[in-house]
ZAMARGU-4260 file (C-alpha; in steps of 0.2 Angstrom, whole numbers, plus 5000, padded with zeros to 4 digits):
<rodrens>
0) 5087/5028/4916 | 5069/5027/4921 | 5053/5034/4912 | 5034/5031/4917 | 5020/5028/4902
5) 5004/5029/4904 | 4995/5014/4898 | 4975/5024/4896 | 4962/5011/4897 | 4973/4996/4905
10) 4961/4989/4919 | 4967/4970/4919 | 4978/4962/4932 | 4983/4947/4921 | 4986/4957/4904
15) 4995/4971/4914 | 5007/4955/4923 | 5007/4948/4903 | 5011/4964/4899 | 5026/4970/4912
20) 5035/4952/4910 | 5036/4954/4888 | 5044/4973/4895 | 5055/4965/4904 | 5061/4952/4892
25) 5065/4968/4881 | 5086/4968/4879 | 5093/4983/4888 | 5075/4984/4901 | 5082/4980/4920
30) 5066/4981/4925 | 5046/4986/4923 | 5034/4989/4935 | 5014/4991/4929 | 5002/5002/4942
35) 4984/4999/4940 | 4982/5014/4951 | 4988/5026/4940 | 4988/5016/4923 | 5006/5019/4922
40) 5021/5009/4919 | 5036/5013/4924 | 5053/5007/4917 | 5069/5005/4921 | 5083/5005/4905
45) 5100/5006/4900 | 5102/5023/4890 | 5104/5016/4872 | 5088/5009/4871 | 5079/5023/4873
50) 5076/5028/4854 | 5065/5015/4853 | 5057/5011/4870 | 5042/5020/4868 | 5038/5010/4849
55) 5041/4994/4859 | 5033/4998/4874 | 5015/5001/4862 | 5018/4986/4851 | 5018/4975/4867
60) 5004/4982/4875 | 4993/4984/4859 | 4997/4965/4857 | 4989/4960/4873 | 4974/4976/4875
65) 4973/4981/4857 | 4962/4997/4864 | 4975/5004/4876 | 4984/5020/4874 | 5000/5022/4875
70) 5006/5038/4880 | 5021/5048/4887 | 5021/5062/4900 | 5001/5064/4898 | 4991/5066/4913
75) 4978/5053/4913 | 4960/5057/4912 | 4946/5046/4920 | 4932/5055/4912 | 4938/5045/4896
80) 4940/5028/4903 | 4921/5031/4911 | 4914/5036/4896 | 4925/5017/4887 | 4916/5008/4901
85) 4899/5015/4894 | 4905/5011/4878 | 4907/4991/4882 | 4891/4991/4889 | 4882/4997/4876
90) 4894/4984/4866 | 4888/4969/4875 | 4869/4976/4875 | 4870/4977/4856 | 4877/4958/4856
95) 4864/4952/4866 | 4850/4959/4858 | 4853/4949/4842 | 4860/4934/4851 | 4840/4933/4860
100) 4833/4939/4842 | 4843/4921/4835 | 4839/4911/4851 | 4821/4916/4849 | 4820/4912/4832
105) 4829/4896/4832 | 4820/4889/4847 | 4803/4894/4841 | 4804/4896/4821 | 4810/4881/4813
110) 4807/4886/4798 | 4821/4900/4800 | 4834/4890/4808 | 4846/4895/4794 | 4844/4912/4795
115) 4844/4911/4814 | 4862/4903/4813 | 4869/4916/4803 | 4862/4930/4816 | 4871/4917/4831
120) 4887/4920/4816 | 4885/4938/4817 | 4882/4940/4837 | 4898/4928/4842 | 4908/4940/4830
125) 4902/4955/4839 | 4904/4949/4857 | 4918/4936/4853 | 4927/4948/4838 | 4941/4954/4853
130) 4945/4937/4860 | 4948/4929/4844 | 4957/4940/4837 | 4969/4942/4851 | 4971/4921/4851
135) 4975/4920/4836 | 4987/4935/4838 | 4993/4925/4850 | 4997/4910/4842 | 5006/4917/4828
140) 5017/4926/4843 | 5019/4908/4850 | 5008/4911/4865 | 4993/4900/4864 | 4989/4894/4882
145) 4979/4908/4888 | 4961/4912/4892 | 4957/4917/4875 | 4962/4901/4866 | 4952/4893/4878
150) 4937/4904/4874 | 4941/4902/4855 | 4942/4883/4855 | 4929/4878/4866 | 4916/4891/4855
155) 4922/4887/4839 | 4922/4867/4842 | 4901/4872/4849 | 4901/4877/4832 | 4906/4863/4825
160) 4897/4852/4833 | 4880/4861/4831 | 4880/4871/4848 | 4876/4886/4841 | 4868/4895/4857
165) 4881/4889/4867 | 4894/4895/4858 | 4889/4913/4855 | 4883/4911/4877 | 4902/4908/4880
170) 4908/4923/4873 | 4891/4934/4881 | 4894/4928/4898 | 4912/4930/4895 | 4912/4947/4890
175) 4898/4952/4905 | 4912/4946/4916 | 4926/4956/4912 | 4913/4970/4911 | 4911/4966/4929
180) 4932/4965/4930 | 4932/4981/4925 | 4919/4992/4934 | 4926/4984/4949 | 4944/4989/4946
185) 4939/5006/4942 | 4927/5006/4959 | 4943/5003/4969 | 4953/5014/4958 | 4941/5029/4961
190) 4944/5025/4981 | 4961/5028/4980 | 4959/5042/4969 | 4947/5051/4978 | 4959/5048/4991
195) 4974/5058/4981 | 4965/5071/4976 | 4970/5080/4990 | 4986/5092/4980 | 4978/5108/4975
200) 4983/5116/4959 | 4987/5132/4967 | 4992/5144/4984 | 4991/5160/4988 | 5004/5174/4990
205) 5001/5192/4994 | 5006/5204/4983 | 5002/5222/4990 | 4983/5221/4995 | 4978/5208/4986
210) 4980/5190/4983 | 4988/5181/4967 | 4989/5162/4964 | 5002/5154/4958 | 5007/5136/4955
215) 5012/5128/4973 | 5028/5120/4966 | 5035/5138/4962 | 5036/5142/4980 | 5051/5137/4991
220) 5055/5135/5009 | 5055/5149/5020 | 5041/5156/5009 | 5024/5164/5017 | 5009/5159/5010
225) 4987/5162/5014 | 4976/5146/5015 | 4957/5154/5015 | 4944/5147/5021 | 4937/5129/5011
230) 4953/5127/5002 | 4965/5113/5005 | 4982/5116/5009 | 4995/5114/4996 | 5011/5116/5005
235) 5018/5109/5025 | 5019/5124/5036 | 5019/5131/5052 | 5005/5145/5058 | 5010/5163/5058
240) 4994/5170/5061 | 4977/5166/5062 | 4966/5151/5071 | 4954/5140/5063 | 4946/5120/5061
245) 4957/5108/5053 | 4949/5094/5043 | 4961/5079/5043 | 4950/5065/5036 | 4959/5064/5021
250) 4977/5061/5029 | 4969/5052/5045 | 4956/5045/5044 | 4948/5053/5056 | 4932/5063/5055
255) 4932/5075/5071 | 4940/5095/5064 | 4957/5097/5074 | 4959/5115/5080 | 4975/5127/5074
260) 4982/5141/5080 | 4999/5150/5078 | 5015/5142/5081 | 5004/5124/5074 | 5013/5115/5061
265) 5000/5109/5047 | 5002/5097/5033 | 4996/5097/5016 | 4980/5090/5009 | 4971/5095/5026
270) 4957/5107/5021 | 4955/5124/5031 | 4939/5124/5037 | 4937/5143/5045 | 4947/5156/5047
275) 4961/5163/5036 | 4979/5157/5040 | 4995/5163/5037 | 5010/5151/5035 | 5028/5149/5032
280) 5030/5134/5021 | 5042/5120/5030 | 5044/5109/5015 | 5045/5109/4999 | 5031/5103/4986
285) 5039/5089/4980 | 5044/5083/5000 | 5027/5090/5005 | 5015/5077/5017 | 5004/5077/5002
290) 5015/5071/4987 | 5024/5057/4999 | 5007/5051/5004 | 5002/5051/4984 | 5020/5043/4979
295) 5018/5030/4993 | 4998/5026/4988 | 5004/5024/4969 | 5019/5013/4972 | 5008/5003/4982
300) 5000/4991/4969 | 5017/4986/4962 | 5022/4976/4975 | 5013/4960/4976 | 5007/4948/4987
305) 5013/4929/4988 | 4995/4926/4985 | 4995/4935/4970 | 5011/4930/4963 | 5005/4912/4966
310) 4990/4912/4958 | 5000/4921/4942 | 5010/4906/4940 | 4997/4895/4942 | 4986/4899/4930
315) 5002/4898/4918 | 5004/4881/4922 | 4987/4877/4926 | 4981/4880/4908 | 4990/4871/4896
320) 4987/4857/4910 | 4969/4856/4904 | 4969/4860/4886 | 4978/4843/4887 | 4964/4834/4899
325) 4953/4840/4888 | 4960/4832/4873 | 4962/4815/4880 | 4945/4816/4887 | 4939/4819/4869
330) 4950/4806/4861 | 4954/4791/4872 | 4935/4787/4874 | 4929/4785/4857 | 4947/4775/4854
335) 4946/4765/4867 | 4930/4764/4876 | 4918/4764/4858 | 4912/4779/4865 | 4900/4793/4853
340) 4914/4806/4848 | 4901/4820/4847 | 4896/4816/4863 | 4915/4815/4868 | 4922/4831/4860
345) 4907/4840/4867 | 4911/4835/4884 | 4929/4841/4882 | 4923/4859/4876 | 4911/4858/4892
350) 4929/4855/4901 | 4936/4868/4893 | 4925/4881/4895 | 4923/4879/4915 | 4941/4878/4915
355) 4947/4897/4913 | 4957/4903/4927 | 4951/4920/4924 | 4941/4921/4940 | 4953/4919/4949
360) 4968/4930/4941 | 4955/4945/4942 | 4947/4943/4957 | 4965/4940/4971 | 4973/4955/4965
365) 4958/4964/4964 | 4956/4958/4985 | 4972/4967/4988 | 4969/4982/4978 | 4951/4985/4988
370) 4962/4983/5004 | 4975/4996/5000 | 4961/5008/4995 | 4952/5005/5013 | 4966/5006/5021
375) 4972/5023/5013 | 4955/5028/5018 | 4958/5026/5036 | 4974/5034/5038 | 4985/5018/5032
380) 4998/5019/5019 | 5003/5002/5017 | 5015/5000/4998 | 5010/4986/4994 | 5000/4968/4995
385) 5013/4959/5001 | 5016/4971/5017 | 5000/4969/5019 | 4998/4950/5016 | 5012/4950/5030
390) 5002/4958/5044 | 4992/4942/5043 | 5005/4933/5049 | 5012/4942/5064 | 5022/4933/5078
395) 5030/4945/5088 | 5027/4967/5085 | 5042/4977/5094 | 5037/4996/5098 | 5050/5009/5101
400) 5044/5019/5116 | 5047/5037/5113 | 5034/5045/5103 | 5026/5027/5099 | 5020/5021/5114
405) 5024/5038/5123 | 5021/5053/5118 | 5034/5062/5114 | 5030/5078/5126 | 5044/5076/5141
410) 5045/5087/5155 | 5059/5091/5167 | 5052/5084/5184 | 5066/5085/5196 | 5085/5091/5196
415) 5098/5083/5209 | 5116/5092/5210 | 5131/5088/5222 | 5148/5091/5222 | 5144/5109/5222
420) 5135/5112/5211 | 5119/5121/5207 | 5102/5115/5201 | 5105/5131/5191 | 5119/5125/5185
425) 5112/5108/5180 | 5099/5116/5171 | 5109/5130/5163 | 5124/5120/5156 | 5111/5105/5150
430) 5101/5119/5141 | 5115/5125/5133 | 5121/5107/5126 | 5106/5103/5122 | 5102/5119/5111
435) 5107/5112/5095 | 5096/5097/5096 | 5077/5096/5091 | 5075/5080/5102 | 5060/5080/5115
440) 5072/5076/5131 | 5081/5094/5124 | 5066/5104/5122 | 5060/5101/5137 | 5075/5104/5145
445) 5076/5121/5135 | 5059/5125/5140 | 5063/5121/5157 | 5078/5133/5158 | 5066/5146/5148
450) 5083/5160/5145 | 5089/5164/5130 | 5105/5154/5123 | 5119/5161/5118 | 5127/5152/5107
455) 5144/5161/5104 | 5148/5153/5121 | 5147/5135/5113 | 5163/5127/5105 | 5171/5110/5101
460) 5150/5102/5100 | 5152/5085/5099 | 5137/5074/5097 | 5140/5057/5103 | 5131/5047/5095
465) 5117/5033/5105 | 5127/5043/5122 | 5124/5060/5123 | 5135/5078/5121 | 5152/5087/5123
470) 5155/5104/5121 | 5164/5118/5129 | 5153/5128/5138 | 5158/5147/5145 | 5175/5138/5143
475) 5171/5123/5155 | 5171/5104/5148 | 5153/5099/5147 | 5148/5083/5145 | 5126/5079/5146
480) 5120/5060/5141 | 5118/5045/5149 | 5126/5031/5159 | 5135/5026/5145 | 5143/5043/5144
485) 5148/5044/5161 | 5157/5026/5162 | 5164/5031/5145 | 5173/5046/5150 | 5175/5036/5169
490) 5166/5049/5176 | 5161/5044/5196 | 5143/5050/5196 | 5128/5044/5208 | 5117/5032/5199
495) 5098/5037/5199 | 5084/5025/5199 | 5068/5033/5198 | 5058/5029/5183 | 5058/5043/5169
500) 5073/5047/5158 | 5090/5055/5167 | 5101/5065/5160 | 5119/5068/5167 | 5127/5080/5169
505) 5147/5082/5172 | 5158/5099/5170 | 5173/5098/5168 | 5176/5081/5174 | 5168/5081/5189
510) 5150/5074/5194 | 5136/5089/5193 | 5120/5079/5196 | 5107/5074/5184 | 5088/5079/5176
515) 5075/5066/5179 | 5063/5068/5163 | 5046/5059/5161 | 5036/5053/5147 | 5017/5052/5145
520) 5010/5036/5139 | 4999/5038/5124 | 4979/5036/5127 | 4974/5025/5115 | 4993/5013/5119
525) 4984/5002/5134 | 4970/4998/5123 | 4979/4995/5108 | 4993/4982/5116 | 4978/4975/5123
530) 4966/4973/5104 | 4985/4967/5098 | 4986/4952/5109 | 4966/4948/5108 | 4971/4947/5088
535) 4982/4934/5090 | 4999/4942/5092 | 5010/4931/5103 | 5024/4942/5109 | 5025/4960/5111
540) 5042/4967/5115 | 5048/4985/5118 | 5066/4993/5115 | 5072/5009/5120 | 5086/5018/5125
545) 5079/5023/5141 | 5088/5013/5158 | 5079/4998/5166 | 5069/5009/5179 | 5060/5018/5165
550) 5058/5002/5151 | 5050/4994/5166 | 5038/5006/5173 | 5031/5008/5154 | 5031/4990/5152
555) 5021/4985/5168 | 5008/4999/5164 | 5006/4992/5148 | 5007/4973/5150 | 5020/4971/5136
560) 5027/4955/5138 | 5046/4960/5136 | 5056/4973/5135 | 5076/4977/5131 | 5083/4995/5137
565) 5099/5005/5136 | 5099/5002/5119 | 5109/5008/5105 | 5102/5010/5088 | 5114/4997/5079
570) 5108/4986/5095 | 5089/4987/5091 | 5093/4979/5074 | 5105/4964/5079 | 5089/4960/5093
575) 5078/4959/5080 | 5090/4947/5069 | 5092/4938/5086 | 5071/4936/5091 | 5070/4932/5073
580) 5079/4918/5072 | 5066/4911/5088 | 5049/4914/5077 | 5043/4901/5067 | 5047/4901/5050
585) 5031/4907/5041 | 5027/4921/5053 | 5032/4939/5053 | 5040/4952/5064 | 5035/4969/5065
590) 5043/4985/5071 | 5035/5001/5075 | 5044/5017/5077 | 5045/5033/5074 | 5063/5041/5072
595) 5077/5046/5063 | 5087/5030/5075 | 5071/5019/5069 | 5075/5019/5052 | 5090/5005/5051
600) 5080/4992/5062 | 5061/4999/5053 | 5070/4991/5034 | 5078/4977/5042 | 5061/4970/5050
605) 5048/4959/5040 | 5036/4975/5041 | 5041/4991/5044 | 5030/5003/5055 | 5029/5022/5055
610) 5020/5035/5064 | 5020/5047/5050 | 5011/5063/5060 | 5025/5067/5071 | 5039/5054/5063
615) 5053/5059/5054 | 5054/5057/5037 | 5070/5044/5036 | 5058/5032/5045 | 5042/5037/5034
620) 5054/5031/5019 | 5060/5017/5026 | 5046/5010/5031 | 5034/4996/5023 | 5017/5004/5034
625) 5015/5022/5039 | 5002/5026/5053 | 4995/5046/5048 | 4989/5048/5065 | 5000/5045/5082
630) 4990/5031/5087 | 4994/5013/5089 | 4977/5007/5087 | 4977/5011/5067 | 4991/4997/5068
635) 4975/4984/5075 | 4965/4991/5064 | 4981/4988/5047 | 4981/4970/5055 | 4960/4970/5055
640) 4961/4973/5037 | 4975/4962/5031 | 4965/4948/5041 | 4948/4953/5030 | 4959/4953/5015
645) 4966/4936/5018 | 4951/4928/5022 | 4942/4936/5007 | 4954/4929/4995 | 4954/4911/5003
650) 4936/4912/5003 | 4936/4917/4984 | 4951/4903/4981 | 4940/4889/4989 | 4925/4894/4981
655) 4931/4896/4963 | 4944/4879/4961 | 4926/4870/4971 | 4915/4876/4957 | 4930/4870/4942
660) 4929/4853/4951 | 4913/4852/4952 | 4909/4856/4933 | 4927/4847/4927 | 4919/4831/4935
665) 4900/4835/4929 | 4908/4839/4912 | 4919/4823/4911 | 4904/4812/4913 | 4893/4820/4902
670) 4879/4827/4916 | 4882/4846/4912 | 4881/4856/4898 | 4890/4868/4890 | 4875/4882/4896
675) 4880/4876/4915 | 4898/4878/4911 | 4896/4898/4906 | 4886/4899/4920 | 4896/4890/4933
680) 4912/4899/4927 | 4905/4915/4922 | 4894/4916/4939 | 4910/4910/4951 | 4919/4923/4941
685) 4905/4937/4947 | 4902/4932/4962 | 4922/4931/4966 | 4922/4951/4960 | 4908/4956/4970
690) 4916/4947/4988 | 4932/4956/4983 | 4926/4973/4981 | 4915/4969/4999 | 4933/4974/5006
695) 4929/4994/5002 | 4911/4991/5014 | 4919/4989/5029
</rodrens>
């Protein structure tokens, strides 16, 4: 069974990991899966523990976020977690009012030194109440090695040791950092929910002369509904009646109004800009563009990057690692060296202090949350940092060719016939084949033909998968495909080498001649092949099903480097095991495609691309990246992301362990102080946050 929680108020990347590993380790849990995005939790559990899942559920996560709501089935409310982020500021305000009223008057008034110590006593317990409380939680729970043991030792030993402004500094500065944490999640949380909120709450129906509304997931396929001007569209549809300028910005990125008219198919979470429409819903709510695209956007921050997986486990290890420097380095000297133990132990607090690894468990995850909201923003649903990590580290990108690099829109451009035969034969008993198949090449053989199909005069349909059609046809054997068909059934048929796609055609056994069809490449597909290899892609190859003649004449137009034709779709997947296994280790292979023969080879590939406009929705699902537009060049500008991402989070990886060296050295030898600890670790923190949430400018 599984069940989602919401976990109101959580905006932490490491309590959240803390948090979904102590779920799993519950008996009878398979798994857990905490989303930032949506403060949610979703679990995975074996039926008899669900009597008291909920109960344990809130006593872990009150453990590690004491504030956090647990809830079940409750919609959360972000008018509430604004008004807790007021709430902490106005907390920290109040602390450092009375921690400057102390500092003041121990530094100036000596005579109040006393009473200026016990208002330092009073403003650490309010700014430094939480984190203490939480260590020693902790402690009692066996879990000691975290950030807050380290902020409780190192404040308390200042204490001790008579570093009163110090002490209470440490849990200011501390506390102004995860204010910072926090506004920046919630920024980047905003972006994607801004992004979401494209599902409105209701559709119209007409009843009579008027117009009623009613919930959009009451209404089922086949059903008629009106979108008025200014409201978004709740449910995928085609255009009954009515024209009007589409705005697409929310699914595509794109900022220029499309223009509809009848017969147009239009998605939902578009807003209708003019006119009044009237449309016959295709899909379902639940299976409508706009739900997928939430589903997929939610999921997304759940599947983590290496980076971020890393950096988890290090701080794990990393911490004990320097409780236990720190020790040494305030023991072993005043044993062994005569060294000053005050002098000592101090310099082990400094070491402790500047060595919390918060800085860097907020701010990498945090990279890769800003980059899944920017790229959402443009038209990019990539589920998750590590697919998005990946595109970082592309070797090879194989396209599909129909409807990827091409269009999609074929036309019938010659007919050849022999043996006599007609070309109105060709075409008529093609049309006639082809009439129970929404594929391009038929429709544009069915548009061609242009008559009415009479489909009582059909039997024995066979569709023959990755080679064509048989059927009786106005009793005649028909049989319309490809070579493959043709040397299959040892047909003798008259080989045609003229680029564009050819259909053959033979009836009752004998050769009638064969449709040439032709593909458009897409407008933006030169380019993009072109931006791809400037961004460092080695290899660009395409597969089709197409024959040589037409992989070719794409390929040359195109400058793709390789290309593989005639191919079936269990074929595409065993050349992508076989080019795999020539990339180096470390880099990835991408595949973009867009149909329902995508999907095998679109979940075997490292990333998975889909265009998710016009591409079905088996390849939308199996998928790791969907493109909302038909463009290839949103996949440059996916790879332009994941290359900011990664350079962001190196740049704040380098910077953060350079500052904690730099002060774990200046602190070892006594030539910084606990005040230039706060600040070098507080600041690196800040400053880490800040480059982070840079991602959502560009």
């Amino acid at each position: 069974m599984r069940k989602v929680f919401l976990l109101d108020g959580i905006d932490c990347p490491n309590c959240s990991l803390k948090i979904e590993n102590k779920i799993n380790d519950l008996d009878g849990v398979n798994f857990s899966k905490i989303n930032l995005v949506t403060q949610t939790v979703e679990i995975d559990f074996e039926i008899e523990v669900e009597k008291n899942l909920l109960e344990n559920v809130k006593k872990i996560v009150n453990f590690y976020e004491p504030d956090v709501e647990v809830k079940e089935n409750v919609v959360f409310n972000q008018m509430k977690k604004s008004k807790e982020s007021n709430k902490n500021l106005y907390f920290i305000a109040f602390g450092s009012i009375i921690y400057l009223l102390s500092l003041l008057m121990y530094t100036f008034l000596s005579g109040f030194k006393e009473i200026s110590i016990i208002i330092f006593i009073v403003s650490y317990v309010v700014l430094g109440f939480d984190v203490v409380s939480k260590a020693m939680k902790n402690i009692f729970n066996g879990i000691i090695f975290d950030e807050n043991f380290l902020m409780t030792l190192s404040t308390l030993g200042a204490f001790v040791i008579g570093e009163y402004p110090e002490a209470v500094a440490v849990m200011l500065f501390y506390q102004i950092g995860e204010y910072f944490q926090s506004r920046a999640i919630n920024r980047s949380r905003k972006s994607i929910s801004d992004l979401m909120d494209i599902r409105p709450d209701y559709v119209n129906i007409e009843n009579g002369e008027k117009l009623i509304k009613i919930s959009p997931e009451k209404i089922n396929v086949g059903d008629e509904i009106i979108i008025k001007p200014g409201e978004k569209i709740a449910l995928d549809g085609v255009i009954l009646s009515g024209e009007s300028m589409m705005d697409t910005k929310s699914l595509t990125g794109e900022s220029i109004p499309k223009c509809v008219k009848v017969g147009d198919e239009i998605l939902s979470g578009c807003i209708n800009m003019t006119g009044i429409l009237k449309t016959k819903v295709t899909k379902s709510f639940g299976e409508s563009t706009a739900s997928k695209i939430i589903n997929l956007v939610e999921g997304a921050s759940s599947n983590k990057a290496d980076t971020e997986n890393f950096i988890t486990s290090f701080a794990i290890y990393y911490t004990p690692i320097v409780v236990v420097l720190a020790t040494l380095l305030s023991i072993i000297p005043p044993i062994f060296l005569n060294g000053e133990w005050i002098s000592w132990v101090k310099r082990g607090f400094v070491f402790l202090v500047i060595s919390c690894p918060c800085a860097l468990v907020i701010s990498i995850p945090l990279s890769y949350f800003s980059a899944i909201g920017l790229a959402s923003k443009n038209g990019i649903l990539v589920k998750g940092g590590n697919y998005l990590e990946a595109l970082s580290k592309i070797d090879t990108i194989i396209f599909d060719k129909t409807g990827t690099l091409t269009k999609g829109n074929f036309e019938v451009c010659d007919i050849y016939f022999e043996n006599g035969f007609t070309a109105d034969d060709v075409c008529k008993f093609s049309a006639y084949a082809e009439s129970f198949s929404n594929h391009p090449i038929a429709v544009s053989i069915l548009y061609h033909y242009g008559k009415e199909i009479d489909k009582n005069k059909i039997i024995n349909y066979k569709d023959l998968y990755g080679y064509g059609i048989s059927a009786t046809i106005f009793d005649k054997k028909v049989l319309v495909g490809n070579e493959k068909l043709m040397k299959k059934e040892n047909i003798s048929y008259s080989v045609c080498n003229k680029p564009g796609t050819i259909v053959y055609v033979a009836i009752d056994g004998k050769y009638a001649g064969y449709i040439l069809i032709k593909d458009k490449i897409k407008d933006d597909s030169i380019k993009a092949i072109s931006d791809l290899k400037n961004s460092g892609v080695k290899n660009i190859v395409m597969f089709t099903g197409d024959n040589y003649p037409v992989a070719k004449d794409i390929c040359d137009k195109l400058k793709i480097d390789k290309f593989f034709s005639g191919m079936l779709p269990h074929e595409k997947v065993e050349k992508l095991e076989l080019l795999e296994t020539k990339k180096e280790k470390s880099k990835k292979i991408v595949f973009v495609g867009d149909g329902v023969n995508d999907a095998p080879v679109l979940a075997r590939a490292d990333v998975g691309v889909s265009m998710g406009s016009l591409g079905s929705d088996a390849a939308v699902e199996a998928s790791d990246v969907v493109l909302m537009t038909d463009e290839i060049s949103k996949l440059v500008e996916a790879i332009k992301i994941s290359k900011l991402t990664k350079r962001i989070v190196l740049q704040n990886i380098i910077f953060i362990l350079t500052i904690k060296i730099v002060f774990l050295v200046l602190g070892a030898f006594g030539l910084a102080s606990m005040w230039e600890a706060v600040f070098g670790d507080v600041g690196a923190m800040i400053i880490a946050v800040l480059n982070s949430i840079r991602i959502l400018k560009n």
